[in-house]
N, C-alpha and C positions, 0 to 999 in steps of 0.2 A: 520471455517468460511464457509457460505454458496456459494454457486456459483450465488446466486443475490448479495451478498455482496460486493464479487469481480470482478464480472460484473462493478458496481457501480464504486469504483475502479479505472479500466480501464478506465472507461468514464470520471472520474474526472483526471485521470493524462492525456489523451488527450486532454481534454478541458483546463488543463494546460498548456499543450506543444503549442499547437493554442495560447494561450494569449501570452503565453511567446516572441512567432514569431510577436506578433503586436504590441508587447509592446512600449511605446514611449518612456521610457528610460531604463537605465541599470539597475537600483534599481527594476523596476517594472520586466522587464525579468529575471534577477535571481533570484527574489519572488516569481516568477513562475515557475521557473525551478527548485527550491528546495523544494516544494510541490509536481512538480510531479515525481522527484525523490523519497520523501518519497510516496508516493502512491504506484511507482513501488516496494517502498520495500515491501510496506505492501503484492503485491501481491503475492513476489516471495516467500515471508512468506507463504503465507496462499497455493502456490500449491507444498509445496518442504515439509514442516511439516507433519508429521505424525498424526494420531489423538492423539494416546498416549502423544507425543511430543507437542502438543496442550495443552492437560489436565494440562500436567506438568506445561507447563506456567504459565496455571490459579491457579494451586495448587490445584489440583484434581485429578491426579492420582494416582493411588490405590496405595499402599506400599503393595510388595511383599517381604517376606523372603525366 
């Protein structure tokens, strides 16, 4: 994943955690707080994986013997 991607990201799981704080009920803040929970996962994915470990996700890395 590119670092505009995950920029992107960041900005959406903030602009989550803000809604989530103004929310005017409980259905609507924990709608928002489990979007930007997955956000943050998305990120932790994309700066903790390898490229190698990327590929393989998509199903693209080479096979080595």
């Amino acid at each position: 994943m590119d670092e505009q991607s995950i920029e992107y990201f960041r900005e959406r799981e903030q602009a989550e955690r803000n809604a989530a704080r103004s929310a005017a009920c409980h259905e609507a803040r924990r709608s928002h707080e489990e979007l930007a929970t997955k956000y943050a996962a998305l990120i932790h994915q994309a700066e903790t994986s390898s490229p190698e470990t990327h590929l393989k996700s998509l199903g693209l890395a080479s096979h080595r013997s």
